[in-house]
C-alpha positions as CSV (number, residue, x, y, z in Angstrom):
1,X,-13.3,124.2,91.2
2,X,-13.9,122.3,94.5
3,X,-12.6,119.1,92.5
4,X,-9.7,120.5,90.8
5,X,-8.6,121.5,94.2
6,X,-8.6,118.4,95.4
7,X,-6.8,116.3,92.3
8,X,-4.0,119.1,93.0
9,X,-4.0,117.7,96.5
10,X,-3.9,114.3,95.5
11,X,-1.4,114.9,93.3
12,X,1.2,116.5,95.4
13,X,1.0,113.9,97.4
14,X,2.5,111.7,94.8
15,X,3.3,108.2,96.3
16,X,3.6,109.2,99.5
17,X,1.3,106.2,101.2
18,X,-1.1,108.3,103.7
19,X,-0.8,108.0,107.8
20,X,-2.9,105.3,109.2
21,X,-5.5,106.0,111.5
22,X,-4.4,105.7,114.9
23,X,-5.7,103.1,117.0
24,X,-9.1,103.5,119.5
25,X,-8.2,104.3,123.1
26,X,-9.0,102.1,126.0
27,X,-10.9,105.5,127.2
28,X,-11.9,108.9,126.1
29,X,-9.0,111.1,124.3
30,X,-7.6,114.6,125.9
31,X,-5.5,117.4,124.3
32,X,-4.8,117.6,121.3
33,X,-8.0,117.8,120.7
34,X,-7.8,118.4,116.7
35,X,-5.5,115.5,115.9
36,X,-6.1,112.1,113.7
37,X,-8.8,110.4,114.5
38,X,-9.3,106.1,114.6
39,X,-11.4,104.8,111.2
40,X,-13.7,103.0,114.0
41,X,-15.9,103.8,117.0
42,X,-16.6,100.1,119.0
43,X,-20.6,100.2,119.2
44,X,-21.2,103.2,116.5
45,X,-21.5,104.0,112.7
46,X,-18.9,105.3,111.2
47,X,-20.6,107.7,108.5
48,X,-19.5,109.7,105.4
49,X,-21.7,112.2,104.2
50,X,-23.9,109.7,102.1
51,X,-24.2,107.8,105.5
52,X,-25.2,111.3,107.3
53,X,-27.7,111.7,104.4
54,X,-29.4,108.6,105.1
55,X,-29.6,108.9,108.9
56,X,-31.2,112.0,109.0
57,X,-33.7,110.6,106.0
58,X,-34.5,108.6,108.8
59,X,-35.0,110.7,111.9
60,X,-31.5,110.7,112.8
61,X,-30.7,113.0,115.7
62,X,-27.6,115.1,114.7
63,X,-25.5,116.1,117.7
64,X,-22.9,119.3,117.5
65,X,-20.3,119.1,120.5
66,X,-18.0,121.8,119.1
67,X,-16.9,123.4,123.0
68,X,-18.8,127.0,123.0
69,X,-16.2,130.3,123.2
70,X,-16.6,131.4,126.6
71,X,-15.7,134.8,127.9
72,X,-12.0,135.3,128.5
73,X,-11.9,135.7,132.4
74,X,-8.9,138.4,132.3
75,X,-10.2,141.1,129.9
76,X,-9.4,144.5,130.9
77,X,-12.6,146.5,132.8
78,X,-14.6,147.9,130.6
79,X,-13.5,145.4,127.5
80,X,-16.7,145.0,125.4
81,X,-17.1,141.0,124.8
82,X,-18.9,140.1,122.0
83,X,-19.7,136.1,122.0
84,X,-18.9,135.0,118.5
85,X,-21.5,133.0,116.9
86,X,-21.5,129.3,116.3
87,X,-22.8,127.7,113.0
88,X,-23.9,124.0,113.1
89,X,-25.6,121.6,110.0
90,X,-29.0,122.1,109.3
91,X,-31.0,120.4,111.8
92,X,-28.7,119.6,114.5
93,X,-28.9,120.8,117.8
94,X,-25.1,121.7,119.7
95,X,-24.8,120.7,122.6
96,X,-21.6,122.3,123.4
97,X,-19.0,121.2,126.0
98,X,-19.4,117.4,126.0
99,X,-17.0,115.7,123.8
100,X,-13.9,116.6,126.9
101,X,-11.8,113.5,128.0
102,X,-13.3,114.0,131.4
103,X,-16.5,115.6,132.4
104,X,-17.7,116.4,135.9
105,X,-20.3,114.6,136.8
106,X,-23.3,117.3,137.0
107,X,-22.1,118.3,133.2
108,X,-22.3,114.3,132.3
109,X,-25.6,114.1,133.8
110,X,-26.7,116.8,132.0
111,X,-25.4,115.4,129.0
112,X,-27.0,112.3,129.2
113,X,-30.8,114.0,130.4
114,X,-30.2,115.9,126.9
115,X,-30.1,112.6,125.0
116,X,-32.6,111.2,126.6
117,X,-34.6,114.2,126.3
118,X,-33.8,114.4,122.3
119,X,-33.6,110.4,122.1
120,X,-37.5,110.9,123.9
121,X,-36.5,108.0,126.5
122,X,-35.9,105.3,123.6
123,X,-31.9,104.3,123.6
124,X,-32.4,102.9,120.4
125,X,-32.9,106.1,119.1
126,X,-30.6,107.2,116.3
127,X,-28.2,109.6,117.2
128,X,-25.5,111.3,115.3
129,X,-22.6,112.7,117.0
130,X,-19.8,115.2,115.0
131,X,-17.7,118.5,115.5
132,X,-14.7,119.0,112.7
133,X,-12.9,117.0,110.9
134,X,-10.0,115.2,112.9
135,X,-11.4,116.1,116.4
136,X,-11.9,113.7,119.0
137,X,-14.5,115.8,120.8
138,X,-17.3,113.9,118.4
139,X,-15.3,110.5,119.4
140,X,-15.2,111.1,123.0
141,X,-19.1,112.3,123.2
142,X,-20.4,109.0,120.5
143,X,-18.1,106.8,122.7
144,X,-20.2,108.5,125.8
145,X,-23.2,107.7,124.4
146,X,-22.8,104.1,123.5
147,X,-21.0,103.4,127.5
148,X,-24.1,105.2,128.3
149,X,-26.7,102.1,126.7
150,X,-27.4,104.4,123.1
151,X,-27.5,101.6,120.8
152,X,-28.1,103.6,117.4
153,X,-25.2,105.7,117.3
154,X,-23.3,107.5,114.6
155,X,-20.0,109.2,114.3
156,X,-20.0,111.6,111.9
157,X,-15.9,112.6,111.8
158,X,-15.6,114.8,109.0
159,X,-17.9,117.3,110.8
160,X,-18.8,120.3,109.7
161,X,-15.5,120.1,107.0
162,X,-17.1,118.1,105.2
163,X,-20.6,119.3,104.7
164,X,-18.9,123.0,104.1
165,X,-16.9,121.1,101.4
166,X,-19.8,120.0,99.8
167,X,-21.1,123.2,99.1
168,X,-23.8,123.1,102.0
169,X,-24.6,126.2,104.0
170,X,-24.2,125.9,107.8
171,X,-26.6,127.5,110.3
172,X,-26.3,130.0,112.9
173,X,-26.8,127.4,116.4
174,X,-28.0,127.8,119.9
175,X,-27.3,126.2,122.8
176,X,-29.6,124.2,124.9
């Protein structure tokens, strides 16, 4: 079913030559955050879902930086708040909050003792960075980590889509 859907896709879309990529920024990308995102990551791995598969065959550290919901800071007294939950691959730990343009520096420190911490101190480590599909979040944290000396990173783009798409089951995530 999954593949008929997507021939009818293809097929609506005639001729009709798809958008290129846009280009890499110089820096990190800001809002919108769910836009187009480049084909390349200077210093990463791009990867697909085969590539995901054989990253995390090989130890590959899977990285979720979809933000977390936070409390909405003008709910009416007595407004019950329930957080919603998150649901990451398999695997993966989410470490929410660090694919922003800009990060302060205690949150970017933090960021980076959580690599090391997963990486165990070896920047070779491999590490695999995603969110959704066509969010830069994922670009912006991989591009972090490779700045930051991580020479074994991946950038998994299709995120979470993808996997869903597949027919894979996501699980309920919590963060560090």
């Amino acid at each position: 079913m999954k593949r008929l859907a997507a021939l009818a896709v293809l097929l609506m879309a005639g001729t009709t030559a798809a958008a290129a990529p846009p280009p890499e920024p110089q820096g990190y990308r800001g809002e919108p955050y769910r836009a187009p995102v480049p084909a390349t990551l200077t210093g990463a791995t791009v990867l697909d879902l085969a590539g995901l598969e054989e990253w995390r065959a090989r130890g590959a550290v899977l990285i979720d930086v979809m933000p977390q919901v936070r409390k909405p800071e003008n709910l009416p007294e007595g407004t019950l708040w329930r957080q919603p939950s998150h649901y990451t691959i398999p695997g993966a730990v989410w470490l929410p909050d660090t694919g922003y343009e800009a990060l302060p520096p205690p949150d970017e420190a933090a960021f980076f003792a959580a690599l090391d911490r997963l990486a165990e101190g070896d920047k070779a480590a491999p590490l695999v960075f995603f969110c959704k599909a066509d969010c830069w979040m994922s670009w912006n944290a991989a591009k972090r980590a490779v700045l930051g000396g991580y020479t074994r990173v991946g950038w998994f783009p299709e995120g979470t889509d993808a996997w869903l798409a597949e027919g894979e089951d996501l699980v309920p995530a919590t963060p560090p």
